[in-house]
C-alpha positions in Angstrom: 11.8 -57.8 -21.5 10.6 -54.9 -23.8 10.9 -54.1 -27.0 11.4 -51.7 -29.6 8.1 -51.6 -30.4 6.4 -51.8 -26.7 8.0 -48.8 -26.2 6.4 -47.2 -29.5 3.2 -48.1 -28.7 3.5 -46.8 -24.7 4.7 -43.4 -26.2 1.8 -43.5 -28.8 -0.7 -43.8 -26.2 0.8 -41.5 -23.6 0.7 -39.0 -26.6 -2.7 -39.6 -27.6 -3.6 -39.2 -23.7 -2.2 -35.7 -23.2 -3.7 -34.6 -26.9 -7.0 -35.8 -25.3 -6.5 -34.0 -22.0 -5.3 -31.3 -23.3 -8.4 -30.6 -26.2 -10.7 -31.6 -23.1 -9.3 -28.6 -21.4 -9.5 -26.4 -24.4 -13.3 -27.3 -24.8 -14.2 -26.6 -21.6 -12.4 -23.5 -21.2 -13.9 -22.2 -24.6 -17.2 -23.6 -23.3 -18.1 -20.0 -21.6 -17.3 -17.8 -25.4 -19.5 -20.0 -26.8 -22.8 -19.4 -24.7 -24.2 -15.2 -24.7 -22.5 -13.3 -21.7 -24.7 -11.7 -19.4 -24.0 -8.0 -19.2 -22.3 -7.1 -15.9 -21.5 -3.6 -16.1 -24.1 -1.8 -14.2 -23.7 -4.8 -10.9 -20.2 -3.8 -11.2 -20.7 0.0 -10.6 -22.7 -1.0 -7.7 -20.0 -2.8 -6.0 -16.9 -0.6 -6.4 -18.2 1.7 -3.9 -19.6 -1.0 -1.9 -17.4 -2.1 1.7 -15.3 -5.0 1.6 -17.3 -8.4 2.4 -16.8 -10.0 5.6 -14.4 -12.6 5.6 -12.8 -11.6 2.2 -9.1 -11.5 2.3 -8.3 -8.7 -0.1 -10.4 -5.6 0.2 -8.7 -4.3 -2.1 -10.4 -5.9 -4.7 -13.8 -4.4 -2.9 -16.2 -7.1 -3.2 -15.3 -7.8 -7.2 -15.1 -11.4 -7.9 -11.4 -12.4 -9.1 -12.5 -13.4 -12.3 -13.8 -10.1 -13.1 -12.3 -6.7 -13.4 -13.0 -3.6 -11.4 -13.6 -0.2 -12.1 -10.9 1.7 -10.5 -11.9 4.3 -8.3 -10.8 7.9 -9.0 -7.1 9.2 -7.9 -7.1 10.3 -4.6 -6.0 13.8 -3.8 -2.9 14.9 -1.8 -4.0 16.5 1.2 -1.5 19.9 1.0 -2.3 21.8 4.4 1.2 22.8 5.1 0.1 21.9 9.1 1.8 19.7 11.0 0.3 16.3 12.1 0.5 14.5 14.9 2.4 11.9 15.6 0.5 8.3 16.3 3.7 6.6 18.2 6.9 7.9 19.3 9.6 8.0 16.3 7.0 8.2 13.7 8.3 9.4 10.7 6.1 12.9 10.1 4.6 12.2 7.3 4.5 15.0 4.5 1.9 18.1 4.8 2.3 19.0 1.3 2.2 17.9 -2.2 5.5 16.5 -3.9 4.8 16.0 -7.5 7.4 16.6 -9.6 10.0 16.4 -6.9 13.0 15.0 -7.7 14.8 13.0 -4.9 17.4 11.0 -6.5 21.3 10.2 -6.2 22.1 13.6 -8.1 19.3 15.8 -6.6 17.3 15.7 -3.5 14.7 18.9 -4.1 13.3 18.4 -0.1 16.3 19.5 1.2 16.0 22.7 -0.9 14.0 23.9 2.1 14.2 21.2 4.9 18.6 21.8 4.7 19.1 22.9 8.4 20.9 26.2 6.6 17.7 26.6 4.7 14.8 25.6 7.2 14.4 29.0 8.9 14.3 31.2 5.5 11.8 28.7 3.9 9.8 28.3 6.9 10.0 24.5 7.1 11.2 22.5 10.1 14.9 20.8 9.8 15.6 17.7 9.3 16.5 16.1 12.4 19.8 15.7 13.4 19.8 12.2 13.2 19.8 12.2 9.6 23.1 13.7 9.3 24.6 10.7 11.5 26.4 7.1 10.3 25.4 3.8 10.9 28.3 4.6 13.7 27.0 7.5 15.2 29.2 9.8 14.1 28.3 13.0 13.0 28.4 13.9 9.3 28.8 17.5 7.4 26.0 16.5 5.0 22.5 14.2 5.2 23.5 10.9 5.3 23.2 8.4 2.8 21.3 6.3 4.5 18.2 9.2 5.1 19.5 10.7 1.9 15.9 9.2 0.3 12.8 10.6 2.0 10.3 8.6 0.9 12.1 5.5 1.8 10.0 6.7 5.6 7.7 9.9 4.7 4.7 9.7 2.7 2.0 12.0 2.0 -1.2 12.2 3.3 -4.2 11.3 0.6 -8.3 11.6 0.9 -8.7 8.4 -0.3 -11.6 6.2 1.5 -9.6 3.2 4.5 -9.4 -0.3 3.1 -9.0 -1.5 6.1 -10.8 -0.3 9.1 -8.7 1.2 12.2 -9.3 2.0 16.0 -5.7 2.5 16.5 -5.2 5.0 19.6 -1.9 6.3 20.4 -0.3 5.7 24.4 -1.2 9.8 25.2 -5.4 8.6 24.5 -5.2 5.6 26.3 -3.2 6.7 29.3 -6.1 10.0 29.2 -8.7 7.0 29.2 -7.1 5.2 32.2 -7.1 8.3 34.2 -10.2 9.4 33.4 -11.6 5.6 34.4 -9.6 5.6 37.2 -10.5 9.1 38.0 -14.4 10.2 37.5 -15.4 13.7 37.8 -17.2 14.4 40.5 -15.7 11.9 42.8 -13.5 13.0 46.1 -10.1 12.5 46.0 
């Protein structure tokens, strides 16, 4: 059976066993402060820019070790071409042609519908917001936008410049159907 004092001594040394572990890990993790750093910064420049490595999982980080911090790369700039894009797949949310800083969209104010209100689309120019918007969860048609749409950017976002993190050969149903046809089809060939 154990004693008072067995169990002192087992608590003694389990103490002294996590003090140990735990100035090991100290030491070790201080090890790197105490040696001279190698300067990084110019290698770093060099990889911002650079593509993402093959096989890394996050390009967002674009090639910068996780230990290490990156140089962001500048803001990119709102494309504001007021010109309507196309659409990549049917019910695609249009995405914005125009810059909304400042806008306010919140429960008290919704500044897109300044000029996107059906009563307000034709003086300002700007096409309606669909009719759906102004319909339930039941269908049923409302006198105002919904609450549901009520928040654009919940499903419309602007357009930017900045550079793909990912790379893309998405083709929408209209350029792969033309592609068929045009396979299936050669010019020049009797029909």
């Amino acid at each position: 059976m154990l004693t008072g004092r067995t169990w002192w001594m087992a608590g003694l040394i389990a103490v002294a066993a996590m003090a140990l572990v735990f100035f090991i890990g100290w030491w070790v993790g201080h090890r790197g402060e105490r040696e001279a750093p190698a300067p990084r910064a110019t290698a770093r420049a060099a990889v911002v820019d650079a593509a993402p490595a093959a096989g890394q999982i996050d390009p967002i980080r674009r090639g910068i070790p996780v230990d290490q911090e990156a140089t962001p790369p500048p803001m990119a700039r709102v494309e504001n071409v007021d010109l309507k894009r196309q659409r990549a797949y049917p019910m695609q949310p249009p995405t914005i042609p125009h810059s909304i800083e400042n806008y306010q969209v919140d429960k008290n104010s919704n500044r897109c519908m300044l000029c996107h209100a059906r009563a307000n689309a034709e003086q300002f120019q700007a096409p309606p917001v669909s009719v759906t918007h102004y319909m339930d969860r039941d269908d049923q048609f409302l006198a105002a936008i919904s609450p549901r749409r009520y928040f654009c950017n919940q499903c419309h976002v602007v357009q930017t410049d900045a550079r793909l993190l990912v790379g893309n050969d998405f083709k929408d149903i209209d350029a792969l159907l033309a592609a068929a046809a045009a396979e299936a089809n050669p010019p020049g060939e009797a029909h």
